[in-house]
SEMAR-981290 format. One record per residue (C-alpha): x, y, z. Coordinates in steps of 0.001 Angstrom, whole numbers, plus 500000, padded with zeros to 6 digits. Example, Ala and Ser with C-alpha at 12.3 -4.5 7.8 and 13.67 -1.06 7.14 Angstrom:
<rs>
[[512300; 495500; 507800]] [[513670; 498940; 507140]] 
</rs>
This chain:
<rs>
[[132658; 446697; 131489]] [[136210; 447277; 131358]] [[134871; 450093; 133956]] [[133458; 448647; 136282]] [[136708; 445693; 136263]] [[138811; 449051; 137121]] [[136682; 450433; 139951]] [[136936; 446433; 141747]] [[140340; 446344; 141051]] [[141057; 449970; 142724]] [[138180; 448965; 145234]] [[140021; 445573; 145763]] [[143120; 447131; 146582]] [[141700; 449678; 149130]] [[140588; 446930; 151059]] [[143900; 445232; 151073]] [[145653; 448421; 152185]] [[143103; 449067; 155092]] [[143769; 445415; 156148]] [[147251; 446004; 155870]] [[147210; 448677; 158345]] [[144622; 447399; 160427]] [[147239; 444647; 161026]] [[150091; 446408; 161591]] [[148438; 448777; 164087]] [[147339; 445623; 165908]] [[151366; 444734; 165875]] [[152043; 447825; 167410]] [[149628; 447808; 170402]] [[150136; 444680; 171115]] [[154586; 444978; 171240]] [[153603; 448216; 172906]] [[151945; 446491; 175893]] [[153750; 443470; 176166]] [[157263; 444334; 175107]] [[157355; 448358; 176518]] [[160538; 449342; 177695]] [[159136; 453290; 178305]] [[157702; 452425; 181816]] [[161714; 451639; 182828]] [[163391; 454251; 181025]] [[161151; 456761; 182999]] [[161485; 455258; 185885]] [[165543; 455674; 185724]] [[164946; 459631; 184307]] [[162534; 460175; 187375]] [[163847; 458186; 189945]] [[167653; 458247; 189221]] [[168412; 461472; 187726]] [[165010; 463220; 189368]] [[164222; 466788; 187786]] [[165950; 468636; 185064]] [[165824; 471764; 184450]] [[168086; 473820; 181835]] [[171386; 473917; 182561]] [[171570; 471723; 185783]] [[173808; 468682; 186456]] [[170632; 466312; 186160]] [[169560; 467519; 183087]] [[173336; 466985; 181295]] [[173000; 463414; 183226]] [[169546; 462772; 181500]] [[171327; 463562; 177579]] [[174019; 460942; 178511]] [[171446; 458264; 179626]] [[169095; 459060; 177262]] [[172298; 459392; 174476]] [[173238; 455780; 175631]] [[170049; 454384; 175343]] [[169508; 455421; 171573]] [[172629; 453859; 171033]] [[171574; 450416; 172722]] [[167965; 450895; 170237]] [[170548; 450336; 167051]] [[169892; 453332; 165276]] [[171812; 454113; 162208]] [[172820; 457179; 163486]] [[172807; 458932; 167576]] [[174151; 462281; 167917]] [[173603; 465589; 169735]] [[172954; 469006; 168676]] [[174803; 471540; 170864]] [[172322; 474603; 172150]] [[173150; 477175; 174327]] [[170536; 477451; 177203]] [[169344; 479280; 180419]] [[170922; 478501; 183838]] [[168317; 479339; 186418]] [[168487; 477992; 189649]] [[165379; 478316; 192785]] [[167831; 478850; 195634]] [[166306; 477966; 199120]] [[162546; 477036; 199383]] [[160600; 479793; 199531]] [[158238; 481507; 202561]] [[155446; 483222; 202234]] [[153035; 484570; 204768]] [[149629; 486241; 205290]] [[149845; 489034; 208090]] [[146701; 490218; 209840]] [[146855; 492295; 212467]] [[150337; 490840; 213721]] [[149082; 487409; 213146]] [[150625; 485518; 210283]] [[149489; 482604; 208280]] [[151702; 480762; 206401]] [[150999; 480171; 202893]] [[152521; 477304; 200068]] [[154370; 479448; 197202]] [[157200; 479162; 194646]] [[159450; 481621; 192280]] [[158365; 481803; 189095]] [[161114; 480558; 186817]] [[163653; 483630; 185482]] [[162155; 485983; 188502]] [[164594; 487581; 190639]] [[164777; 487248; 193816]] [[163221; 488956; 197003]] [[166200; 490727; 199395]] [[167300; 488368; 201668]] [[165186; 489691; 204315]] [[162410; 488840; 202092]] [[159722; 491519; 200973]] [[156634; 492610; 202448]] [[153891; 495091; 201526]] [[150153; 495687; 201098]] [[148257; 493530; 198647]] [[145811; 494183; 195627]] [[143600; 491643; 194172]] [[142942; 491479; 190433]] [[141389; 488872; 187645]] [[144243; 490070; 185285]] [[146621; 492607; 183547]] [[143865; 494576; 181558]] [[142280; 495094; 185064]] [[145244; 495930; 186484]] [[146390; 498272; 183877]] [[142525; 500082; 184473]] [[143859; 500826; 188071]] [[146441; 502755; 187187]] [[149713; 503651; 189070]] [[148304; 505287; 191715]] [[146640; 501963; 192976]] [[149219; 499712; 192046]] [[152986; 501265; 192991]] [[154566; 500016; 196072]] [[152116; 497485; 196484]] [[152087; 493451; 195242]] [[149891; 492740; 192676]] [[148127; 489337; 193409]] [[146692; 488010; 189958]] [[143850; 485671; 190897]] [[142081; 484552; 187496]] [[141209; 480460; 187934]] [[141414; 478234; 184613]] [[137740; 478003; 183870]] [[136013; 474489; 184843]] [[133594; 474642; 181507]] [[136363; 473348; 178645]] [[136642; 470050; 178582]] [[139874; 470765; 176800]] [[141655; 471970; 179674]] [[144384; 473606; 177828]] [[141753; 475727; 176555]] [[141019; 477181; 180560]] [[145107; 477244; 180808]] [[145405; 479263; 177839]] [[142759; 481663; 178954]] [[144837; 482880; 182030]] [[148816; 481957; 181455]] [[149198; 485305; 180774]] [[148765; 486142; 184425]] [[152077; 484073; 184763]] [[154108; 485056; 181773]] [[153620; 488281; 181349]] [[152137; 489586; 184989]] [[155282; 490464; 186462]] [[156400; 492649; 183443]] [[152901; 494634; 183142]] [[153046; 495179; 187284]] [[156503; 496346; 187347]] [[155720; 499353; 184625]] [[153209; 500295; 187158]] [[155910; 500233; 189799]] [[154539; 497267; 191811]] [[157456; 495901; 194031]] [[156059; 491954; 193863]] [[153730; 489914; 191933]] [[151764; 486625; 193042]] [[149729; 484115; 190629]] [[147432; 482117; 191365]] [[148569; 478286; 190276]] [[147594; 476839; 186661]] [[145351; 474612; 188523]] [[142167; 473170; 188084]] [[142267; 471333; 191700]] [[141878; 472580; 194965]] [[145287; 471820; 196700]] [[148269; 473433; 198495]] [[150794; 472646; 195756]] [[152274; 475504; 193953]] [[152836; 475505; 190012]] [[155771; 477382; 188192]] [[156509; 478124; 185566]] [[158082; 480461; 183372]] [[157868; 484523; 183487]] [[159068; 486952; 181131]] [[159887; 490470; 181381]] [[160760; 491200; 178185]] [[162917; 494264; 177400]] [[162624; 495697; 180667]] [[165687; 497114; 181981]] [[167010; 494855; 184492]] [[166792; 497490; 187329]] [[162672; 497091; 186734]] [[162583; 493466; 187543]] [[160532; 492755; 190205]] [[160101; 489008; 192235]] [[157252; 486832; 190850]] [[155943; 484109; 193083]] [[153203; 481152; 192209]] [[150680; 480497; 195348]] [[149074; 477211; 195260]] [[145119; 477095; 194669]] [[144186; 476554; 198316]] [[146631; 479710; 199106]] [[145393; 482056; 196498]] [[141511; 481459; 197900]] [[142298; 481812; 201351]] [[144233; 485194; 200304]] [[141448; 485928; 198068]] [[139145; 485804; 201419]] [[141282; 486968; 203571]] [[141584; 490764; 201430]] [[137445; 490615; 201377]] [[137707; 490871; 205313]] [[141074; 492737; 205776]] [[142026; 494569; 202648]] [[145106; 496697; 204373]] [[146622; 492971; 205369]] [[149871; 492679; 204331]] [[151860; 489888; 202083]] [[155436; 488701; 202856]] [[157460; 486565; 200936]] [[161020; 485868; 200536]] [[162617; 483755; 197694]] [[166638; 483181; 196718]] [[166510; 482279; 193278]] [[169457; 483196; 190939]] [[169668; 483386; 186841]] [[173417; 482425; 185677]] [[175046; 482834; 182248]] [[173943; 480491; 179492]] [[175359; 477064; 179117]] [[176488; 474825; 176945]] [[173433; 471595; 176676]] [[172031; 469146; 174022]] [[169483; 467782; 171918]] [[169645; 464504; 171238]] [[169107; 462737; 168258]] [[168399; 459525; 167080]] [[168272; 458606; 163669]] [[166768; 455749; 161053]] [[167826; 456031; 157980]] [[165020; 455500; 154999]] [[164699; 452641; 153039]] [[163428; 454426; 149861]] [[162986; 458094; 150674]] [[166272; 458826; 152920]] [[165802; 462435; 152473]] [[162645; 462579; 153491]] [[162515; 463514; 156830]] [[160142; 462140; 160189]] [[160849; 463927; 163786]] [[159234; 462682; 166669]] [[159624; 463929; 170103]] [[159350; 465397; 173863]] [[161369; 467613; 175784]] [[164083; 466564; 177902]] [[164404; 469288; 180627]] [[161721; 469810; 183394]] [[161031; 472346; 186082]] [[162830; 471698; 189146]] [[159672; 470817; 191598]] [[159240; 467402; 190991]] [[160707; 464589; 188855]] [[159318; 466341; 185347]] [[157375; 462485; 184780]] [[154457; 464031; 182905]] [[156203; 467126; 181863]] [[158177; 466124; 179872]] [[159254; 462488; 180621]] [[156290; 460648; 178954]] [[156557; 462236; 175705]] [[160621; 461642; 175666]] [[159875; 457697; 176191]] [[157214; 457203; 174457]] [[159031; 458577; 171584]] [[162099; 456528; 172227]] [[159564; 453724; 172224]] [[158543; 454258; 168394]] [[161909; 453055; 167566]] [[162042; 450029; 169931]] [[158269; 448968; 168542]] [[159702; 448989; 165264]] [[162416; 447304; 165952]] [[160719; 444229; 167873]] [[158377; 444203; 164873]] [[161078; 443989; 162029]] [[159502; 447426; 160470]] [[162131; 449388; 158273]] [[160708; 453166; 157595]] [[160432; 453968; 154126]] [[161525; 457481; 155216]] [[164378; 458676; 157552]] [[162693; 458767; 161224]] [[164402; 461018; 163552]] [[163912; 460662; 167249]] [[164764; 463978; 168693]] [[164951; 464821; 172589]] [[164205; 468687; 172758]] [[166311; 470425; 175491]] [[164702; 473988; 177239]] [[161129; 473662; 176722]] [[160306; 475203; 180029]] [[161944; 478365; 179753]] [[163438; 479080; 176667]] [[162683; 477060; 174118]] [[166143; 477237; 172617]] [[166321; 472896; 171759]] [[163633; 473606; 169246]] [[164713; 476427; 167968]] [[168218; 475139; 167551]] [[167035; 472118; 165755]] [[165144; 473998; 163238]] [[167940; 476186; 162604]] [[170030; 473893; 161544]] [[167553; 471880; 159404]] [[167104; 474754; 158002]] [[170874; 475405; 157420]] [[171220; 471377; 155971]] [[168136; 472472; 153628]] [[166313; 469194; 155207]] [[163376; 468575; 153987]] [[160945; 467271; 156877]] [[157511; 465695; 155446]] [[156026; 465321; 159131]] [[156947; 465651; 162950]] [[155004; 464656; 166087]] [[155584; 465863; 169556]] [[154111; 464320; 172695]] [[154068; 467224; 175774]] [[150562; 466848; 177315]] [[151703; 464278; 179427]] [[151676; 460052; 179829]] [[147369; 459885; 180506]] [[144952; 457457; 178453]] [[145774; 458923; 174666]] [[142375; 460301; 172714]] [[143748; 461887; 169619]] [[145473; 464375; 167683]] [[145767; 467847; 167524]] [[146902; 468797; 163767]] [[148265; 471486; 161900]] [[147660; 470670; 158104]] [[146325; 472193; 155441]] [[142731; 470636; 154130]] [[144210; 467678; 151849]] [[146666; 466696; 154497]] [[144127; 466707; 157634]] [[141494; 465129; 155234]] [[143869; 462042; 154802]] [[144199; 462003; 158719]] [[140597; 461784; 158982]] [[139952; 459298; 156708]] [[141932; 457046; 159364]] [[139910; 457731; 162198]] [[138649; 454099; 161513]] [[141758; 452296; 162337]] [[141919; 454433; 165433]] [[138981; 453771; 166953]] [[139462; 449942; 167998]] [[141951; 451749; 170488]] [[139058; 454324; 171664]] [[141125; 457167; 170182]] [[138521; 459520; 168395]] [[139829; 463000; 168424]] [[141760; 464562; 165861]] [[141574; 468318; 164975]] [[142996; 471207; 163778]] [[145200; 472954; 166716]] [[148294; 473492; 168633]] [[150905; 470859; 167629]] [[154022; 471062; 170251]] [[155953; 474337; 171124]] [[159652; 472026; 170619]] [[158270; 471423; 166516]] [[156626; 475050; 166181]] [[159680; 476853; 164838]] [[160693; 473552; 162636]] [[159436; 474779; 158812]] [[159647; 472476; 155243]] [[158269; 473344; 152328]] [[155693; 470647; 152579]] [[155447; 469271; 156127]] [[152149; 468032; 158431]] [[152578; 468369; 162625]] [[150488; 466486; 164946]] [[150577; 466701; 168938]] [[149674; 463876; 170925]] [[146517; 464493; 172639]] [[145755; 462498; 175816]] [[142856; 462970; 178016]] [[144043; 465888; 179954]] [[141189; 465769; 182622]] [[144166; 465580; 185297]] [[146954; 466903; 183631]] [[147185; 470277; 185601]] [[146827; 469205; 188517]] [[150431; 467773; 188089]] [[151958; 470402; 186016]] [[154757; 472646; 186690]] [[154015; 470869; 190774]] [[156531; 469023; 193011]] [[153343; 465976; 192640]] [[154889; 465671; 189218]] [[156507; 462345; 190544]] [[157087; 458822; 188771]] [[153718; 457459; 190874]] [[151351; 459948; 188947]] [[152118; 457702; 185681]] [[150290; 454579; 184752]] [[152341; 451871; 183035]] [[149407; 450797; 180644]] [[148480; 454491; 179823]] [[151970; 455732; 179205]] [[152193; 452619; 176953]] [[149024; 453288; 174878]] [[150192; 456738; 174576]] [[153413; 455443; 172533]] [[151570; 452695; 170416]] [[149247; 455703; 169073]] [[152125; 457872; 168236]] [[153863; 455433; 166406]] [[150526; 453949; 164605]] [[150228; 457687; 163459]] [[154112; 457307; 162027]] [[153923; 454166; 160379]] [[150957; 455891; 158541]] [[152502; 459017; 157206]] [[155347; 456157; 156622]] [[153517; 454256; 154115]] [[150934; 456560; 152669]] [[153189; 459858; 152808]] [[151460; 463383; 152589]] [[149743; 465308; 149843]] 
</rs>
């Protein structure tokens, strides 16, 4: 008997827990989309301060403002992290043109972010199509010096996870340029990371490693639309020839910021909670999916718990990455020096998959901890979020390491992410107020979790 009074009493106060919860996560939707203050903040980082890439005047404007706005949130504690970062700036838009038989077609392109540029008079030379570097690499020299290499592998249409067709052909981007140039290519184009047909061009960030600098050779993004009308065009001429001409510049590092808001812990101060996006964007558009979202809806996890009267058990850091895009050096730099404090972090959540309709998580836990995650899936679901599995967390939190610690990336449904990313259509009027809002009440639902129930 005394049994079974034991197993209702434990069973008893399951069931007050779970209502608990249930309650509070009601709380925070509801503050969330009546109370928001994201939808503003992004509107000022998009709209007022516009893109911000590493090392650029907008992007030291964006720490103040952001900076400022911690402050106004009441946080015990708003600092910044200094971090040295890359100063790489696109020059004059770029031209590009398709020349057949003296007749030239203009096509939409854009520098790659740390290529070199063209000469001034721009460069211009036969053409060779491949689906990627191992193809290329089969070619051989013969085929491929003196010419441009045009990499033309499309993100597959059959993953519903879309970041699963952009990780099957980024490499194209990151690492084409490098591969062409030891094959003495003089110019690389790549096809956009783009799952729409358009004439938009995506950047993003190429690498060529320990080349010596000599070697470097321009890389240049063509927009979807481009790269298939190149694609056809080589089928029926394939001595046509390629021009483009592009101005952009790489500087000497520069000093930048992270920025860091902090709640101190009510019982477990030295426990620490990160949450956070990435404060610089490419230079294209206004960087409102990429990264914007993710920095205001995490500044919105400490305005929801303020509104609500909630006081963390743990210390909750709010922590604006700087140099995502092309260098990651805001994460690294953060890590480093939790590393040097000996912090102990228990959890951190990123949001970089920009401000659409959340759906889940993506986790990186071992079996006990992602079990516990599961086992909330039930609270979720009221707010139609259903996914949560094992995967790729956030690049800003992947060097940050703690003895024990569980990472989570905010998964939204990323149907039409790409066709924004890296683009100059990544613009303040691609973001739904309601959406971006949901996407902050689920990250900080997820919080106040690991908050109360901590990790195994």
């Amino acid at each position: 008997m005394k049994k079974v009074i034991t197993l209702f009493l434990l069973s008893s106060l399951f069931v007050y827990s779970q209502t608990e919860d249930e309650k509070m996560l009601n709380n925070i939707y509801e503050t969330a989309l009546t109370k928001s203050k994201c939808y503003d903040w992004l509107d000022y980082l998009s709209n007022t301060i516009g893109s911000r890439l590493s090392g650029s005047k907008s992007a030291a404007l964006a720490v103040d403002y952001t900076k400022g706005e911690l402050e106004k949130l009441g946080f015990d504690r708003v600092f910044l992290q200094e971090v040295m970062v890359p100063k790489w700036v696109r020059g004059e838009k770029e031209q590009a043109y398709i020349e057949i038989k003296g007749k030239k077609i203009n096509v939409p392109i854009c520098a790659l972010g740390s290529s070199v540029a063209t000469s001034k008079k721009g460069l211009k030379s036969n053409i060779i199509e491949v689906q990627g570097i191992d193809e290329m690499i089969e070619m051989g020299e013969d085929k491929v010096k003196g010419k441009i290499v045009f990499f033309n592998r499309p993100m597959t249409p059959i993953h519903i996870q879309t970041f699963r067709a952009y990780g099957g052909c980024i490499d194209q981007r990151s690492s084409g340029a490098r591969e062409a140039a030891k094959l003495g290519a003089v110019g690389v184009i790549v096809r956009s990371m783009n799952l729409r047909l358009d004439d938009f061009p995506h950047t993003g960030n190429t690498n060529y490693g320990d080349l010596p600098r000599e070697m470097y050779i321009p890389a240049a993004a063509i927009s979807t639309n481009g790269a298939n009308l190149l694609s056809d065009s080589l089928k029926e001429n394939p001595n046509l020839e390629f021009y483009f001409k592009q101005s952009c510049e790489t500087h000497a590092d520069v000093l930048s910021y992270n920025v860091v808001g902090e709640i101190k812990g009510t019982e477990n101060p030295n426990k620490i909670m990160v949450v956070g996006g990435h404060l610089d964007s490419w230079d294209l558009g206004d960087g409102s999916h990429d990264d914007g979202a993710g920095v205001v809806q995490s500044m919105e996890i400490a305005s929801i718990f303020k509104n609500l009267g909630y006081k963390p058990k743990n210390t909750i850091r709010v922590v604006l990455f700087m140099n995502e895009e092309n260098g990651n050096r805001g994460g690294e730099k953060y890590a480093e020096l939790a590393s040097e404090a000996n912090e102990n972090h228990i959890f951190a959540l990123e949001s970089d998959a920009g401000g659409f309709s959340p759906r889940g998580f993506s986790i990186d836990a071992d079996e006990a901890n992602f079990a516990k995650i599961s086992n909330w899936k039930s609270l979720f679901e009221p707010y139609l979020i259903h996914y949560f599995a094992i995967g790729h967390t956030g690049v800003d939190i992947g060097p940050l390491q703690s003895k024990h610690i569980v990472k989570a990336g905010l998964q939204p449904d990323s149907q039409r992410y790409f066709d924004y990313h890296h683009a100059a259509n990544d613009t303040f009027d691609a973001i739904n107020k309601r959406e971006l809002e949901l996407g902050a009440a689920t990250m900080a639902s997820l919080l106040y979790l690991f908050d109360q129930h901590g990790i195994d």
